[in-house]
N, CA, C and O of each residue as an XYZ file, in Angstrom:
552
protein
N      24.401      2.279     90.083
C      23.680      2.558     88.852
C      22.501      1.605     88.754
O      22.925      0.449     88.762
N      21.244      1.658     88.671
C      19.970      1.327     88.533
C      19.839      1.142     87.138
O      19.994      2.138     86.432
N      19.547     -0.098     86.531
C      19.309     -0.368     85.028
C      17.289     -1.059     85.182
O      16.670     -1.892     85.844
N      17.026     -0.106     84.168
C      15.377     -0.265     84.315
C      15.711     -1.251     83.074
O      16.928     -1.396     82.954
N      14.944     -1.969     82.114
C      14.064     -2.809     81.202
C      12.638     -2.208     80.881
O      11.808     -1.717     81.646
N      12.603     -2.423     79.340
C      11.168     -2.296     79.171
C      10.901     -2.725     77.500
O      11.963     -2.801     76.882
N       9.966     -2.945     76.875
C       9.906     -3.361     75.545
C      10.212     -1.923     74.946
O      10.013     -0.819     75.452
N      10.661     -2.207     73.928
C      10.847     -0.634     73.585
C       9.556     -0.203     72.314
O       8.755     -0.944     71.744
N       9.745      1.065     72.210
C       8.388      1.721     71.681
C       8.981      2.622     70.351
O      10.136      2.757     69.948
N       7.785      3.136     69.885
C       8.505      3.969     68.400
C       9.078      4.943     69.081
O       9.476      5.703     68.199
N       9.350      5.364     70.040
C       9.927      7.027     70.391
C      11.453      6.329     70.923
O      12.236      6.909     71.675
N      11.597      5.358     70.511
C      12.926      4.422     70.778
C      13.737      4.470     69.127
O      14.919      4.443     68.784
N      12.755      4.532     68.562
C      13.614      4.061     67.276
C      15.193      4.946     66.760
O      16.226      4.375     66.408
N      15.033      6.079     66.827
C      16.103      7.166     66.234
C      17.263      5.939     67.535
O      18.012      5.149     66.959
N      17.267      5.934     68.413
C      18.228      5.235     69.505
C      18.261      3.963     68.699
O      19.441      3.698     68.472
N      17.596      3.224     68.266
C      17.994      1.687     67.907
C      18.404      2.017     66.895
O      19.594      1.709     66.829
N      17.941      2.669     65.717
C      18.539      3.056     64.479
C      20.096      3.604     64.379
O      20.754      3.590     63.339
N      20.479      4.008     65.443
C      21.706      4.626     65.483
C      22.941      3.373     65.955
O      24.142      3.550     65.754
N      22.369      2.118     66.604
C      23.241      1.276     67.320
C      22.802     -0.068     66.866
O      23.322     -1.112     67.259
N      21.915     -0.001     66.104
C      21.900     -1.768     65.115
C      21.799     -1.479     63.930
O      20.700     -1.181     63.461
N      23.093     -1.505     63.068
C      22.968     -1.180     61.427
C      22.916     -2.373     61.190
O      23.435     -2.532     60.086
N      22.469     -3.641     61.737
C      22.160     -5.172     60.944
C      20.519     -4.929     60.561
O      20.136     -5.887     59.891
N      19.743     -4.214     60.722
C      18.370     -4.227     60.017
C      17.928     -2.837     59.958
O      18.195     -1.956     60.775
N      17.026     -2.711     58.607
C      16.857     -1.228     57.955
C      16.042     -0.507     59.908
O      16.150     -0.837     61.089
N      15.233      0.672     59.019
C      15.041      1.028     60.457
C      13.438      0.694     60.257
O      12.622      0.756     61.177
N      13.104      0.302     58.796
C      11.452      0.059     58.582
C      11.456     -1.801     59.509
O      10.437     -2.294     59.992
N      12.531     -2.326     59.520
C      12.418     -3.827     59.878
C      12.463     -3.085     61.261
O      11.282     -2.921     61.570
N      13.310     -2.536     62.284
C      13.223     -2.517     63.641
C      11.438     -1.681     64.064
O      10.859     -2.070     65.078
N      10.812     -0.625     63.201
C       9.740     -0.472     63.452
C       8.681     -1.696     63.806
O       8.030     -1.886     64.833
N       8.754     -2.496     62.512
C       7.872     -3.744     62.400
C       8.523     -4.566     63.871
O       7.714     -4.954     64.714
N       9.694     -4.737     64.036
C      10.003     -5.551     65.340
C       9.541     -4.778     66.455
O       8.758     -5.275     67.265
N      10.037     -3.390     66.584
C       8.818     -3.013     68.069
C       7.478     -3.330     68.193
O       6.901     -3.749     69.197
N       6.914     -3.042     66.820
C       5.579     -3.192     67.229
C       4.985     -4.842     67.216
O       3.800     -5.170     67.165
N       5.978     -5.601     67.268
C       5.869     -6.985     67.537
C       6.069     -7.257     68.671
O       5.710     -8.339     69.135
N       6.811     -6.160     69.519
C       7.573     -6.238     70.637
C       8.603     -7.240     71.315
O       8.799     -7.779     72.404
N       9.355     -7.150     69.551
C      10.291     -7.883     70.319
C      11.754     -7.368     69.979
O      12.733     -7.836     69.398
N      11.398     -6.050     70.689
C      12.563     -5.608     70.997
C      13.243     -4.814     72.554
O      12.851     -3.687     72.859
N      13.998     -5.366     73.197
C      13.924     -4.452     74.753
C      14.868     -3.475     74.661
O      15.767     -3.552     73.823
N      14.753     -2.385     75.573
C      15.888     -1.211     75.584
C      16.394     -1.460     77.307
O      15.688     -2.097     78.088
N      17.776     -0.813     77.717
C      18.293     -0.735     78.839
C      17.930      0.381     78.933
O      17.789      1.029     77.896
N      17.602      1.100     80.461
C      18.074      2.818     80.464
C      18.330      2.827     81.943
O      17.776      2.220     82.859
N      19.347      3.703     81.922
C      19.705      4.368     82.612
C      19.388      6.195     82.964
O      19.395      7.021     82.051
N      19.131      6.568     84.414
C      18.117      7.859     84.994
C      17.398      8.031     83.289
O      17.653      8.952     82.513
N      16.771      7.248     83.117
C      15.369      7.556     81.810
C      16.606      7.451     80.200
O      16.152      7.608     79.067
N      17.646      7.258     80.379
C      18.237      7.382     79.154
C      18.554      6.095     78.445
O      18.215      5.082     79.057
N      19.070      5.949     77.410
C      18.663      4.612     76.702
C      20.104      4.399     76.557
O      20.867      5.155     75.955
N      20.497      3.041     77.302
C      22.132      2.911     76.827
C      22.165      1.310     76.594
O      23.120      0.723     77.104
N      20.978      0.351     75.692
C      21.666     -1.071     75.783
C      19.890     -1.022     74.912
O      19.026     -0.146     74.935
N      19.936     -2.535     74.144
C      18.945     -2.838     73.541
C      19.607     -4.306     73.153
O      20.800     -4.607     73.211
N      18.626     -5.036     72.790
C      18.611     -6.689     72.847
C      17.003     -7.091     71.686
O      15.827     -6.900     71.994
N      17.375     -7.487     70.789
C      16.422     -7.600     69.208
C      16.193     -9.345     69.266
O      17.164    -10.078     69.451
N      15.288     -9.702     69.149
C      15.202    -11.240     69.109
C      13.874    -11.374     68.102
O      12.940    -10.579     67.997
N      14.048    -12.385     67.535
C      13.049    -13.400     66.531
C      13.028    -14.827     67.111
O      13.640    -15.201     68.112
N      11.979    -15.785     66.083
C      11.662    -17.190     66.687
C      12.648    -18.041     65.901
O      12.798    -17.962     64.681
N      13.228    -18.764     66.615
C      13.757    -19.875     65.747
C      12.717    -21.012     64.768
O      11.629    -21.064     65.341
N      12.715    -21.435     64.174
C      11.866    -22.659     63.448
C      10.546    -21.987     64.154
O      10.016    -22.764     64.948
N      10.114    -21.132     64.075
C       8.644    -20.275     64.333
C       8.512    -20.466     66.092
O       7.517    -19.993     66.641
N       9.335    -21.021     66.732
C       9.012    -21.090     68.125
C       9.631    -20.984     69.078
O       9.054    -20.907     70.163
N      10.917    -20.950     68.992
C      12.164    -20.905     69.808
C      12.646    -19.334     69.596
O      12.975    -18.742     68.568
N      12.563    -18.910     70.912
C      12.981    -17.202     70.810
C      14.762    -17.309     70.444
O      15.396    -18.341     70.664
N      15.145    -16.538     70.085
C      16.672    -16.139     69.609
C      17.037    -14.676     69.582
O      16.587    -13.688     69.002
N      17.858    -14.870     70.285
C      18.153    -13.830     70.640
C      19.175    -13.176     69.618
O      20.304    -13.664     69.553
N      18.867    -12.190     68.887
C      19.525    -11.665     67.682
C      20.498    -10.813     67.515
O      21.306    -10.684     66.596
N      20.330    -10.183     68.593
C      21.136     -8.359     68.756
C      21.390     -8.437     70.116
O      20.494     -8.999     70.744
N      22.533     -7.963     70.900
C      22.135     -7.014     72.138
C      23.813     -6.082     71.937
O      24.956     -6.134     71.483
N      23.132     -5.534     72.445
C      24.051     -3.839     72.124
C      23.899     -3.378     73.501
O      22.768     -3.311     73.983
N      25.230     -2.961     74.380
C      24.921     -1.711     75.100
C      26.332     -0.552     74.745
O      27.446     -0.865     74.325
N      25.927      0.521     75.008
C      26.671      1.704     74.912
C      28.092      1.185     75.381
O      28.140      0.217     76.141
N      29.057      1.702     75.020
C      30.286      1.403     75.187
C      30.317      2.060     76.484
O      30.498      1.191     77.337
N      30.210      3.331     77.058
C      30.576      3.476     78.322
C      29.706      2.930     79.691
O      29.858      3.294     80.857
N      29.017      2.213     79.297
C      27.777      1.415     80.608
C      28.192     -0.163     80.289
O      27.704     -1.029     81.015
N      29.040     -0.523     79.270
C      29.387     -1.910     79.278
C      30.529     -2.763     80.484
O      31.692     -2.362     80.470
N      30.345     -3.337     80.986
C      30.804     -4.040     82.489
C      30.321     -3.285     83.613
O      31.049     -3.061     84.581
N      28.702     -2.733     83.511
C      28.314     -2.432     84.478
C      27.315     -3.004     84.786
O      26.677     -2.524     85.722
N      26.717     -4.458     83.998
C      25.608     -5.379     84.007
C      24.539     -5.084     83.842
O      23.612     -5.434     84.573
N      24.385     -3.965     82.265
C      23.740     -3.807     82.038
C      23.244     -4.479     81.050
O      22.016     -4.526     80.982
N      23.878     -5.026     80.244
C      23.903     -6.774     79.377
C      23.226     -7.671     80.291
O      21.999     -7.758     80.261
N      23.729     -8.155     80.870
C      22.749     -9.157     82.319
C      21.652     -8.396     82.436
O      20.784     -8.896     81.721
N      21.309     -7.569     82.906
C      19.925     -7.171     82.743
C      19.205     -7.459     82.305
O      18.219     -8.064     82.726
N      19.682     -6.831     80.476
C      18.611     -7.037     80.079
C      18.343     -8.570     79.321
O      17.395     -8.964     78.641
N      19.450     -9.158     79.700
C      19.489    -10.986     79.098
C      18.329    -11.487     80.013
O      17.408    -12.220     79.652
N      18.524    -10.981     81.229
C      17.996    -11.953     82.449
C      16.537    -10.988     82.180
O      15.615    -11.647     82.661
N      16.139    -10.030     81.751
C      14.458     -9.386     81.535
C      13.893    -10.072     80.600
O      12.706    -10.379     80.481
N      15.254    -10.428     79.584
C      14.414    -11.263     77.911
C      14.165    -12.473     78.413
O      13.127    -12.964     77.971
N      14.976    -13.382     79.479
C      14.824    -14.870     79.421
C      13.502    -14.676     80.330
O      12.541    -15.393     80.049
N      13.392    -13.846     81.300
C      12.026    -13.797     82.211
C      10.406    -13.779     81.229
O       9.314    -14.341     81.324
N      10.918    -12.993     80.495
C       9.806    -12.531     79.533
C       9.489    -13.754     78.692
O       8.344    -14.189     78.810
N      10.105    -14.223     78.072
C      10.195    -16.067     77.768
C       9.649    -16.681     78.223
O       8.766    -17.245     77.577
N       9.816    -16.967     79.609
C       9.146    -17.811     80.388
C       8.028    -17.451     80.737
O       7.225    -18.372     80.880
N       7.543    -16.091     81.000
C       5.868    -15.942     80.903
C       5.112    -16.148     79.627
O       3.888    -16.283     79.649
N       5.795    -16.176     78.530
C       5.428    -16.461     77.361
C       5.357    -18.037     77.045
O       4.873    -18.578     76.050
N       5.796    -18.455     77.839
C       5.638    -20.291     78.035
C       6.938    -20.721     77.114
O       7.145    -21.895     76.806
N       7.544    -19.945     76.829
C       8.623    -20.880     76.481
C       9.626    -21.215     77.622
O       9.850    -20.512     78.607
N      10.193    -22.423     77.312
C      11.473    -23.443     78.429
C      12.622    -23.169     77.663
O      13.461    -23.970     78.074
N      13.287    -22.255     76.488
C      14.212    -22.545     76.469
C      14.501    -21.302     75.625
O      13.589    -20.508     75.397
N      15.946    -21.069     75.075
C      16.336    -19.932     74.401
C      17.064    -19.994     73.510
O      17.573    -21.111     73.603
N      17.583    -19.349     72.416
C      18.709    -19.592     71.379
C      19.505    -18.585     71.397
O      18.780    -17.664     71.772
N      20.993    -17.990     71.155
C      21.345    -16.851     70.566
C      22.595    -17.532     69.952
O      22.575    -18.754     69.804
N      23.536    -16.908     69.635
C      24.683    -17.500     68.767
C      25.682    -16.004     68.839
O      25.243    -14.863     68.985
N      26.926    -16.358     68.710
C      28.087    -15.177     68.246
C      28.994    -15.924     67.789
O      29.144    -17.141     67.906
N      29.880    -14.804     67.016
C      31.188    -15.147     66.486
C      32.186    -15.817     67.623
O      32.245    -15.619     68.836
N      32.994    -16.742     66.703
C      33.704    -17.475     67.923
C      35.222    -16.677     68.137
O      36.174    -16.980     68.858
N      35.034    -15.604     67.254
C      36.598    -14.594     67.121
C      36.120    -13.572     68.295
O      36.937    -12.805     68.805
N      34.739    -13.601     68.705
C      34.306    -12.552     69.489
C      34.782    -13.287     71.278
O      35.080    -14.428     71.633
N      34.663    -12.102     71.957
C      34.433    -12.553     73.581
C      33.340    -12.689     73.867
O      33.234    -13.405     74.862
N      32.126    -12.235     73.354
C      30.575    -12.469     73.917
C      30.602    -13.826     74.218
O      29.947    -13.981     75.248
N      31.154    -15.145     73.715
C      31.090    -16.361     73.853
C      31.034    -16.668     75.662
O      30.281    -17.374     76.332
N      32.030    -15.908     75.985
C      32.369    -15.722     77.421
C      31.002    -15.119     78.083
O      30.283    -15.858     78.755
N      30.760    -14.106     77.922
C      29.890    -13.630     78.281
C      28.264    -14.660     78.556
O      27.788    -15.027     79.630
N      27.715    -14.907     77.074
C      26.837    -16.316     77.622
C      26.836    -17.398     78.167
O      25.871    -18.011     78.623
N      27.842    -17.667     78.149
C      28.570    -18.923     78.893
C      28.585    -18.562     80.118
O      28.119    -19.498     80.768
N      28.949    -17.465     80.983
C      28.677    -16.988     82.530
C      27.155    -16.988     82.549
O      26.826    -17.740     83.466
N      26.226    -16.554     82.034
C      24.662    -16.180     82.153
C      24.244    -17.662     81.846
O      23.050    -17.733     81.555
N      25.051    -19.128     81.828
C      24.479    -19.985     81.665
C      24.209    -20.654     80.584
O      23.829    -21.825     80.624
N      24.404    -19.873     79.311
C      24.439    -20.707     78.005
C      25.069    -21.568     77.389
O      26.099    -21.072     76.932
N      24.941    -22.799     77.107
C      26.073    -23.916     76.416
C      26.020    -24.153     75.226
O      24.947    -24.034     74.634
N      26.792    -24.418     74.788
C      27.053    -24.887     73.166
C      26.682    -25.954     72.888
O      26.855    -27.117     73.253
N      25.754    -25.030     71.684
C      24.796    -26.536     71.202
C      25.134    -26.495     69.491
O      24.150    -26.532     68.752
N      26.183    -26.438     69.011
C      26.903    -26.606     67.817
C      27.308    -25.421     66.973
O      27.504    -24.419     67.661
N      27.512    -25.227     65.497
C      27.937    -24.506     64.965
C      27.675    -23.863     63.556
O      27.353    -24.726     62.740
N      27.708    -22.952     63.187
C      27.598    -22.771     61.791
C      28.659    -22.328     60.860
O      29.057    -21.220     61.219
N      29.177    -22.688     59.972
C      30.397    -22.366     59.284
C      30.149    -22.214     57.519
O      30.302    -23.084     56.661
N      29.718    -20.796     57.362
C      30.266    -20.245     56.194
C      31.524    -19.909     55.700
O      32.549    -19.559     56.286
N      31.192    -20.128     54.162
C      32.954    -19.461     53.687
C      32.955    -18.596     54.117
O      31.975    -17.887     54.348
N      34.369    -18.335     54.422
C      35.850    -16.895     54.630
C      34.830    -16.271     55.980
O      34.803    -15.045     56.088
N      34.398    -16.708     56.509
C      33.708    -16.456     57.809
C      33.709    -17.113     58.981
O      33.384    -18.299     58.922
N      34.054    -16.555     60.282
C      34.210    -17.175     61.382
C      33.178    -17.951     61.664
O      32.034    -17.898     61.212
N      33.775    -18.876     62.651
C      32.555    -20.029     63.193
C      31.813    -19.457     64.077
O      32.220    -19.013     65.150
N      30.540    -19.430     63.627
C      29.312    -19.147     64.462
C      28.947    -19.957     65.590
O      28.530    -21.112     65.518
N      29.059    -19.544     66.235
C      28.768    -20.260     67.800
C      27.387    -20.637     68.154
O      26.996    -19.666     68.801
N      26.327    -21.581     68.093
C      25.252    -21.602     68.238
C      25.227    -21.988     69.941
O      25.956    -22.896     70.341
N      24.357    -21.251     70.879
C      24.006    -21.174     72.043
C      22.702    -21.247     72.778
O      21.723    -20.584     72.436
N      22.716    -22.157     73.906
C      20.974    -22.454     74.144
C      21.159    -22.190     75.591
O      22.291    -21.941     76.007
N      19.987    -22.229     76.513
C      19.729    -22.155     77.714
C      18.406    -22.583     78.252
O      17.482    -21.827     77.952
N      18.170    -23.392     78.818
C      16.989    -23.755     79.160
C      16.364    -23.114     80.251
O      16.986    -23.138     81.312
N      15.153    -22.485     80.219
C      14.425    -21.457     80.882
C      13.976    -22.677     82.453
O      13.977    -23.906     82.514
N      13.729    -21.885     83.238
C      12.877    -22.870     84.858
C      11.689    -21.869     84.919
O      11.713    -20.639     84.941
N      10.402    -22.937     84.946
C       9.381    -22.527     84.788
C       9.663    -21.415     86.246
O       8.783    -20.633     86.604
């Protein structure tokens, strides 16, 4: 299976709208056309997407990544982690942020692609947020 990358575009949206209910679909418009949002596809079809903003206005963070339940453990997550951190680094940034729940397995998951724990966030009646970094090589 061949996993392409690419920033994604408005003829993406009905697909992101359907698989990130954490932001309306007027906020994921405004984020494509910021471009900072990537899609996975597979033979031209869209099965994975990955949403990021700046930390403290400069540190990319990685916000979202979603792939389709039936293309998941086929590295199509790695993909598109390893297209966002590339894209980073032509953008001159050295380093990265993302975070997950610590009730989740994704923890596992960044932690293989290289990410370490760089502390935590803890709201009431809410799991501990896992804060996660990685430092980019020029």
């Amino acid at each position: 299976m061949s996993v392409a990358t690419r920033i994604a575009s408005d003829s993406d949206l009905q697909f992101l709208s359907e698989v990130d209910g954490h932001v309306s679909r007027h906020m994921l418009a405004d984020l494509v056309a910021l471009g900072r949002v990537m899609v996975a596809a597979v033979d031209g079809a869209a099965v994975g997407c990955l949403r990021w903003g700046m930390f403290w206005d400069e540190v990319p963070f990685m916000n979202f990544l979603w792939v389709v339940a039936e293309h998941r453990g086929h590295g199509v997550g790695t993909t598109l982690v390893e297209a966002w951190e590339k894209s980073q680094v032509a953008a001159g940034h050295n380093m990265v942020l993302t975070s997950t729940v610590s009730a989740e397995t994704a923890q596992h998951f960044y932690r293989r692609l290289g990410y370490v724990d760089s502390g935590a966030l803890f709201l009431p009646e809410e799991p501990t947020e896992l804060i996660l970094r990685k430092a980019l090589a020029d």
